[in-house]
N, C-alpha and C positions, 0 to 999 in steps of 0.2 A: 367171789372171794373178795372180800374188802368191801367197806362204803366210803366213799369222799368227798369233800365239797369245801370251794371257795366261794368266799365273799368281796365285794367291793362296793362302799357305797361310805351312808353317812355313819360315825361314830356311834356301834352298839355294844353292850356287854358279850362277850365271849360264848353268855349263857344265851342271848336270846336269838342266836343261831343253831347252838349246838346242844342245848341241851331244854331250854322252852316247849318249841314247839311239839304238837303233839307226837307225830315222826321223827323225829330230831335223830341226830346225828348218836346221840345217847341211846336212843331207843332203840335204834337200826342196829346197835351192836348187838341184842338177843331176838330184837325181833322186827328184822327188814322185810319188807312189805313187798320188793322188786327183785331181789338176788337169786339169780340163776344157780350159783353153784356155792356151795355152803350153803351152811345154816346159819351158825353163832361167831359172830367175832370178836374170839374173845383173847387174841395172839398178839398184845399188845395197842396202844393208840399213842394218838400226839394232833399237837396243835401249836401250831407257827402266828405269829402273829405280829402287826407292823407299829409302831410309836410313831406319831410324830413326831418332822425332825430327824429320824433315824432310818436308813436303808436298808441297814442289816434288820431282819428280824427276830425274833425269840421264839424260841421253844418252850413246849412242856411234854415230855414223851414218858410212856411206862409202860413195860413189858408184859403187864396184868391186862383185865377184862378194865373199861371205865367206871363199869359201876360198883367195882372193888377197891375208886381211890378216890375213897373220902376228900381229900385236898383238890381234887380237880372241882369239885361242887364251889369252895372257897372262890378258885382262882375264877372260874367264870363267871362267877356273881358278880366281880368284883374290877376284874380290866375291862378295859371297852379300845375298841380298835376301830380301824375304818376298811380292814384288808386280811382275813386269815385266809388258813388250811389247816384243813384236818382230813383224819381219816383212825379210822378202827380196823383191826386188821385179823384176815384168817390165813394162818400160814399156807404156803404153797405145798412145802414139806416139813418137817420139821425141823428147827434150826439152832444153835447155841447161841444165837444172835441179842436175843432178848428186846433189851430196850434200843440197840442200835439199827435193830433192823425195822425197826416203828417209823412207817410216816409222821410227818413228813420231814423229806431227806431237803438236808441245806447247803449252799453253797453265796457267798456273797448275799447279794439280795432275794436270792435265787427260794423260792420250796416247792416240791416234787413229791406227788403221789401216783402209785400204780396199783392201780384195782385188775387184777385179772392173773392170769398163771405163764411163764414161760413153758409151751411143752419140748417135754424133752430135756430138759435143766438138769444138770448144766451142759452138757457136752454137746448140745443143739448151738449154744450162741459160741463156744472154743474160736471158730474164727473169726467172731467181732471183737471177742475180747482181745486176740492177739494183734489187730490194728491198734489199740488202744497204747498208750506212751506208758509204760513202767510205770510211773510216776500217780498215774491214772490207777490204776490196778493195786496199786499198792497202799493209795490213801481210799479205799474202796471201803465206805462204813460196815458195811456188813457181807456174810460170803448168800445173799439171797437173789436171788432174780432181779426183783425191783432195785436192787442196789446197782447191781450193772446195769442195766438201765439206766439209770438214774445216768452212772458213768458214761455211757452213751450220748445221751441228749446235752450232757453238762459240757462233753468238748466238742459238741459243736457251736453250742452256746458259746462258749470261751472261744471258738474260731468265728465270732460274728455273726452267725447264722441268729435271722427273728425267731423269737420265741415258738412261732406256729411251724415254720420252718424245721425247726431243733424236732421239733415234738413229728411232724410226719415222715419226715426221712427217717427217723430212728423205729416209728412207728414198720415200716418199708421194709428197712435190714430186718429187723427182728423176723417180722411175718415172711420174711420170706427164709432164712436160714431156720427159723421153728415153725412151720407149717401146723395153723390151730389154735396158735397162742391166741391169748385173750388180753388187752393192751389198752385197756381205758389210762390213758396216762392224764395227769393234770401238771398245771407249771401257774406258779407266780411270781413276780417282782413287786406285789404290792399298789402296782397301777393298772394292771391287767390279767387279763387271764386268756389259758392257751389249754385247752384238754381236745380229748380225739377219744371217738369211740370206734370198738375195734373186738366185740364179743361179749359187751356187756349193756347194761341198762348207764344212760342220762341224761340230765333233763335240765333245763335252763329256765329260770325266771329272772327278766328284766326290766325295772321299772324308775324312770328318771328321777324321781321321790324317794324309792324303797332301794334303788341299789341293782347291783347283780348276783344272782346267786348259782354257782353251777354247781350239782351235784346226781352223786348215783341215783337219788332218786328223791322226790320230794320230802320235805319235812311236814306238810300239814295240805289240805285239799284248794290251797289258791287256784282260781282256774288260770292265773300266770302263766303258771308250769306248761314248758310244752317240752314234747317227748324227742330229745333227738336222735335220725336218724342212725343205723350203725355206719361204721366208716365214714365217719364226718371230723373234720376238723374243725371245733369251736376257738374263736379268737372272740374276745369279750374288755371290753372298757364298764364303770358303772352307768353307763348311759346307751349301748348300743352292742349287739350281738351278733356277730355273725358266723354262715356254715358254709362249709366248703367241704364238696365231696371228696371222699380218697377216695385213691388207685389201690386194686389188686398189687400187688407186686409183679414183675414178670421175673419168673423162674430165671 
């Protein structure tokens, strides 16, 4: 369910990540090459991306399939960045959410994608949400899975915890209060990157010249690409990658 992938490297158009190549990000939304569960992702998209000079990033999100908005062909023709995320999205359940509930989700310098299902949603996560401060809950973009999530990893992020950190302890709670779920989560600040696989497909290409790219699943047959592990925490720079196994949860 979902496909995602960030970038980190030198200054390229929008399009020749996500919609060039012959796999691309574009393409994966009717026809992914690697996706276990679903078929079409056609539940909305979005795409974050970084300016230099500027920490906060920019959006472009829409509650449609990608290849139903004419303007996104424009926009990536047309920016060039050094740092996105993206993602196309197949809903979990169905939701009123539209364009809110589209990756990726932001906060600060902060963007947030989750490829994979809560099961059990919602009444599986009730007691993580109820740790969470009012405050949390109630600025919560959307009422879908990924979005608590999202809520999760964000305050621990906002209490200090590193990005890879944020991302496997939340990883932890989830999987252990919904026993099943599927939690490829991703995180950027624009200098790095932190995803964890956890029931789905992804795969990392890293090269000192070309950048970093981590995503569900390739864009085109570089033999770069290597497959990672499930239950792995990826921490990524555009120069250097690395994997770290996770823990089961204990009950």
């Amino acid at each position: 369910m979902c496909r995602h992938i960030a970038y980190l490297g030198a200054e390229v158009p929008l399009g020749s990540v996500l919609r060039t190549p012959p796999s691309a990000l574009y393409h994966q939304s009717w026809a992914p090459r690697h996706q276990r569960y679903g078929t079409v992702n056609a539940d909305g998209f979005g795409v974050g991306w970084y300016a230099d000079g500027d920490p906060v990033p920019a959006r472009y999100r829409r509650p449609g399939p990608i290849w139903a908005d004419l303007s996104f062909a424009d926009l990536a023709r047309v920016v060039r960045t050094r740092a996105l995320l993206a993602a196309v999205r197949d809903a979990t359940v169905p939701d009123p959410d539209g364009e809110a509930a589209a990756a990726p989700f932001a906060s600060g310098p902060w963007l947030f994608s989750h490829n994979g299902a809560v099961t059990g949603w919602p009444d599986a996560l009730a007691p993580l949400a109820a740790d969470l401060p009012p405050a949390d809950l109630l600025s919560l973009a959307a009422r879908c899975d990924a979005a608590l999530v999202w809520a999760l990893v964000l305050r621990r992020l906002t209490d200090g915890d590193p990005p890879g950190q944020a991302l496997a302890d939340t990883v932890t709670d989830v999987a252990r209060a919904a026993p099943g779920s599927r939690l490829n989560l991703l995180l950027t600040d624009g200098d790095s990157i932190a995803a964890t696989t956890w029931g789905d497909s992804l795969y990392v290409r890293s090269d000192p010249d070309a950048g970093t790219v981590v995503a569900s699943e390739p864009y085109d047959d570089d033999p770069r690409w290597r497959r990672v592990p499930d239950r792995t925490l990826v921490t990524a720079t555009p120069a250097e990658v690395q994997l770290t196994p996770l823990k089961e949860p204990v009950a």
